[in-house]
N, C-alpha and C positions, 0 to 999 in steps of 0.2 A: 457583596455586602448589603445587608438589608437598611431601608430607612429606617431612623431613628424617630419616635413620638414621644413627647416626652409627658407626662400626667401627672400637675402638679396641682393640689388642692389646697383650700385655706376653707377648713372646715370643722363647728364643733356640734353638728347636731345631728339627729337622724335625718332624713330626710323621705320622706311619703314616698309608697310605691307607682300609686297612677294604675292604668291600665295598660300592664305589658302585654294584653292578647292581642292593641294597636299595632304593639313591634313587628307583625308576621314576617317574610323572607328576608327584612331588609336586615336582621340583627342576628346574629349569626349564634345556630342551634336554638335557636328561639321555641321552636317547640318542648325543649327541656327545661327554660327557666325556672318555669314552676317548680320543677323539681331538684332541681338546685340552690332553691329558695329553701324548700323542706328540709333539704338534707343540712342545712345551716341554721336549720330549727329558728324558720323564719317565716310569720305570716304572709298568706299570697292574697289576702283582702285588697284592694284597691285602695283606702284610705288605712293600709298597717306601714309603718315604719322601717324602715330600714338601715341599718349600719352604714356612716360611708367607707368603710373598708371593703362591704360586699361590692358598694359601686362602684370601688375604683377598682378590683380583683374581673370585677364582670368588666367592666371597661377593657382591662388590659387583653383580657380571654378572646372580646373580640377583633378589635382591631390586632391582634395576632392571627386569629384563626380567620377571618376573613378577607384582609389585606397583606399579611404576610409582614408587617413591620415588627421592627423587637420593639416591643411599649416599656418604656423605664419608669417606675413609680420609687420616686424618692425613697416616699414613706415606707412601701415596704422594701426597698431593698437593705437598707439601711448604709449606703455610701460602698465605695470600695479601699476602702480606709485614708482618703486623702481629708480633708479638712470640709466641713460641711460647708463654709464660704465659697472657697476656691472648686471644689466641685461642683455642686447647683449650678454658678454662675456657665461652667466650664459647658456641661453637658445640654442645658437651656441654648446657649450660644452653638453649638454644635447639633441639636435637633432640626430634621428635616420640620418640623413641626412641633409646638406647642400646646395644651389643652390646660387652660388654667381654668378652675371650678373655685366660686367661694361662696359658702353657704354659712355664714353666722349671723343668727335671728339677732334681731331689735332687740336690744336689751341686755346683750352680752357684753360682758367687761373685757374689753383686751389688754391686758398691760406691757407696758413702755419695753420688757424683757420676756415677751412671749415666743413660747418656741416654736412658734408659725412666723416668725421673722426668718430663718433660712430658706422659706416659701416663696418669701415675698421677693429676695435675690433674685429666685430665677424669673419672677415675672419681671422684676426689672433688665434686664439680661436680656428676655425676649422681645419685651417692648421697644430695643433699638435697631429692630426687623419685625415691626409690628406687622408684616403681611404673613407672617409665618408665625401667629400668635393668636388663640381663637380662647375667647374669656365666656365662660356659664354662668351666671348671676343667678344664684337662686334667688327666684321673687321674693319680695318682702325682707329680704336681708339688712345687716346693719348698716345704716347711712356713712361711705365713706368720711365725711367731715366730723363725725361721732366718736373715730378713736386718734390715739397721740400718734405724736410719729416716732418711727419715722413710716408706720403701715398709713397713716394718713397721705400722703403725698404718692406712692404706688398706689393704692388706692383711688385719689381720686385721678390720677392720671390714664388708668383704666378706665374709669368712668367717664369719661372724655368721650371715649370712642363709642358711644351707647348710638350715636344715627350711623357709625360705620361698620363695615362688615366684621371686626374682630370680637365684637361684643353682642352676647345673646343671652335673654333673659328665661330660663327654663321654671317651671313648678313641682316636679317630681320628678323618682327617676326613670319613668316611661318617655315622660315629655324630653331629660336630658340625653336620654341614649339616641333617639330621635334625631335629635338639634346638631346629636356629637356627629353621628354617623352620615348626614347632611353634610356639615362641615368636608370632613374627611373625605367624601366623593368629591365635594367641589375642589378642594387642595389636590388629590388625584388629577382629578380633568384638567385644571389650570397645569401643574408642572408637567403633564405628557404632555399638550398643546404648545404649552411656552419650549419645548423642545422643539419639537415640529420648527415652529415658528424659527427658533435661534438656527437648527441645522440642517434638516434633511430641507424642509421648504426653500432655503436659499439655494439650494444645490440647482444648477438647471435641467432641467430634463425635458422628456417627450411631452408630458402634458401642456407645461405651459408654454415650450412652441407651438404646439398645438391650438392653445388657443389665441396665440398671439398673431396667427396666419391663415386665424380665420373669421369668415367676415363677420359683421356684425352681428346679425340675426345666428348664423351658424352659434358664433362665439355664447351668445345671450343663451341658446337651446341648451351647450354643452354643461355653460356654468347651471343652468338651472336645472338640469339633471343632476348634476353633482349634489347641488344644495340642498335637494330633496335627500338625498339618501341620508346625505351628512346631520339632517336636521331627525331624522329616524335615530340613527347613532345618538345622538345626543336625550335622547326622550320623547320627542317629538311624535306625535300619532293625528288621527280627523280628528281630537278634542282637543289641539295646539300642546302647547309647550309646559309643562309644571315648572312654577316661578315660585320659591318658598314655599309657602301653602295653598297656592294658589296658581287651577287650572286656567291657561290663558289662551284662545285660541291666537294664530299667527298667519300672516300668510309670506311668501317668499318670494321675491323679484329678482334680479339679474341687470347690471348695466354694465353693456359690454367693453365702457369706454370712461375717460375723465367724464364726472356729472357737469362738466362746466362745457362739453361739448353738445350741440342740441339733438344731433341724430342718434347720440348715444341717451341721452338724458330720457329722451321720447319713452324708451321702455319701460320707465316709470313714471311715466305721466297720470295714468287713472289709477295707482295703487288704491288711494286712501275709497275712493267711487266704489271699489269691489265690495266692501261693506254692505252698501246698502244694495244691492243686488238680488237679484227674485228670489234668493235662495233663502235669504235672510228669515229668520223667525223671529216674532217681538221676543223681545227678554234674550235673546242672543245676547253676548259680552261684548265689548269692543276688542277689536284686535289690536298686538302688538304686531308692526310690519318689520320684516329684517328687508334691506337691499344691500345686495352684495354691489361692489362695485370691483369693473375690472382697473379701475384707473384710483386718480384722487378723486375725494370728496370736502369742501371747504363748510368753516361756519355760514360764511353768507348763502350756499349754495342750497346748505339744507332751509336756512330760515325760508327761503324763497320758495322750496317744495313744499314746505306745510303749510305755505298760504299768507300765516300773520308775519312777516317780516319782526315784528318790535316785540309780542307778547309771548313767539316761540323762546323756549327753554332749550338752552344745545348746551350738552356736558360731553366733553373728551375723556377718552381713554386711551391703552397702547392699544386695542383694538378695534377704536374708529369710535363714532358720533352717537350720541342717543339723545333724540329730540323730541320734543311734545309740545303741543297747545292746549293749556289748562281748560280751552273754552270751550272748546270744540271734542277735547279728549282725545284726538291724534296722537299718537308716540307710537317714532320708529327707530330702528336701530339701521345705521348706515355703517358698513364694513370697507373698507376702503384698500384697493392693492390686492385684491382676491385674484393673484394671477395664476394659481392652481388649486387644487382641492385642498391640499393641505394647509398651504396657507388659509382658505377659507373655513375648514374646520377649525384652525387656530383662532382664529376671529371671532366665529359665532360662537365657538365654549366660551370666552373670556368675555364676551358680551353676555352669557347667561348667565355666568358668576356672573361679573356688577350688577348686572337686574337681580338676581337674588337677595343684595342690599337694599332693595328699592321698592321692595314688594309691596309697602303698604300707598305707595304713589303709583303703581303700578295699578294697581286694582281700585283706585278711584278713578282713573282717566277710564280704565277699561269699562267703569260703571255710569264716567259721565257721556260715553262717548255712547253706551247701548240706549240709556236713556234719550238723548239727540237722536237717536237712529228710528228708537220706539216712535216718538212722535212726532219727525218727519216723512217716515213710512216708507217701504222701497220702491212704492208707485212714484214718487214726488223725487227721492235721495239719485235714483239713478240720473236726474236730468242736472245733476251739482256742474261745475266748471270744471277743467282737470285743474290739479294743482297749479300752481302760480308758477310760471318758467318755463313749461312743460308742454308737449304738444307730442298728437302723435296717437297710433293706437296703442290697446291695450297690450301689455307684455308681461306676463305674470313665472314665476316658475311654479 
């Protein structure tokens, strides 16, 4: 049985085409749009208009033809003759996933009886599994608190989520197919991972005896051979990791034990130091560091590796810690329970989702921490402390 997508819009205008020659392999048959556009006797100018009927037809086209899901579009199916309340809500609540787009300019009257109100159902519907709920804001759209309700209140209740990951504000439909098909990979990677994680990773096997009975340093070698590959698989290449829109380089550590143990901990003692290392070039970015850990990892344990105990920032997830010093521009991601590979690809995908949330804080640390780096210089940065707690040589994967 194929996943369900479900593609529900609250839309009354054209909306601008943008530059689909951006789209190349990632948007499926992208070479033919152009002419697809034509054959619907539709301008392919960059600033021409478009129907959202083409968008939501082209929508559906791909996420079928590239991901293999059946994409339901309310609008055009037109129901399967149950009741457009009890439906919407029905099939919304039953989608492996959600794609709510609303694009009504400033200035549009909605009234009290409009018939974008069985729309609004199912975004309510989907909003009580808001992880599985992904909202497009075309820019400059009508200010939720501007129309009655009862679209007033779904409305601004999606607007809520505008710093979380369900809400994303696109400008045309080069940039919305983009955003979507973003989305769509990440919801992909996250439910095969969160599999991983829920069944085959619990199962015991060869590997994590393996690394359970073997000594440190072995143990440290194997995971950090893993994480390399693992971190290839994920996107990962010599120009780091792609975070939203933004190239970030990263480097990758190994602890073969609980962080609260010291000869375990030791292998990440000079993580943050490698930065400023001879290789370093001014204008280089700061790095995001992952550390897998074979054990636990605690709040107190990370504040103490980045050094400021009080001014470190630590946010939890289900797949471990993400830490930073505003001051200094350090942020790393600590994975915690890495007792096989798969568990550890579970980890670092759902830590690349939520950095994907984060992107715009992501790339300030990353630019305050290059600039610190620029004018400490790697003659001077390589004689730093190791991190606070830490002791030991260098251990990198």
């Amino acid at each position: 049985m194929k996943a369900q997508i479900m593609i529900s819009s609250v839309v009354r205008d054209e909306i601008r085409l943008g530059n689909i020659a951006k789209l190349g392999s990632d948007w499926f048959e992208a070479q033919t749009l152009s002419k697809r556009l034509r054959l619907a006797k539709l301008n392919t100018d960059v600033g021409s208009g478009i129907p959202f009927s083409f968008v939501r037809a082209e929508l559906k086209r791909h996420l079928e033809g590239k991901y293999g899901f059946d994409a339901y579009v309310f609008e055009e199916s037109g129901g399967a003759g149950g009741s457009p309340q009890d439906e919407t809500s029905s099939i919304a609540a039953s989608s492996q996933l959600v794609i709510g787009i609303f694009g009504v300019s400033s200035g549009t009257t909605i009234g009290d009886q409009d018939p974008l109100t069985p729309t609004l159902r199912e975004w309510r519907a989907a909003l009580q599994t808001p992880l599985k709920f992904r909202v497009f804001w075309l820019k400059d759209s009508v200010a939720a608190d501007t129309v009655p309700e009862p679209l007033r209140s779904v409305l601004s209740e999606i607007s809520d989520y505008r710093r979380g990951k369900i809400y994303s504000v696109f400008t045309d439909f080069a940039d919305l197919c983009t955003k979507i098909d973003r989305a769509v990979q990440q919801f992909v990677q996250v439910a095969v991972t969160r599999y991983v994680a829920d069944t085959v990773a619990l199962e015991s096997g060869s590997e994590t005896e393996d690394w359970l009975l073997s000594a440190y340093k072995d143990r440290s070698a194997k995971m950090a051979s893993a994480i390399r590959k693992i971190a290839e698989t994920l996107g990962a290449s010599r120009n780091g990791v792609r975070i939203g829109n933004v190239q970030v380089p990263i480097t990758l550590t190994c602890v073969p034990d609980n962080f609260s143990i010291p000869e375990s901990r030791k292998f990440a003692a000079y993580v943050f130091e490698t930065e400023a290392g001879p290789d370093r070039r001014p204008g280089d970015p700061g790095k995001v560091h992952f550390i897998a850990a074979f054990g636990s990892v605690s709040d107190s344990q990370v504040r103490r590796h980045l050094g400021n105990f009080e001014s470190a920032k630590v946010f939890r997830g289900s797949w471990g810690l993400f830490a930073s010093e505003p001051q200094s521009g350090i942020q790393c991601a600590y994975l915690p329970g890495c007792v096989n590979s798969l568990v550890m690809h579970a980890r670092m995908a759902n830590a690349l989702a939520w950095l994907e949330t984060r992107t715009s804080e992501i790339s300030e640390l990353s630019l305050r921490r290059q600039q610190i780096l620029d004018v400490v210089g790697a003659s001077s940065a390589v004689k730093l402390k190791p991190a606070r707690g830490t002791r030991g040589p260098l251990r990198t994967a």
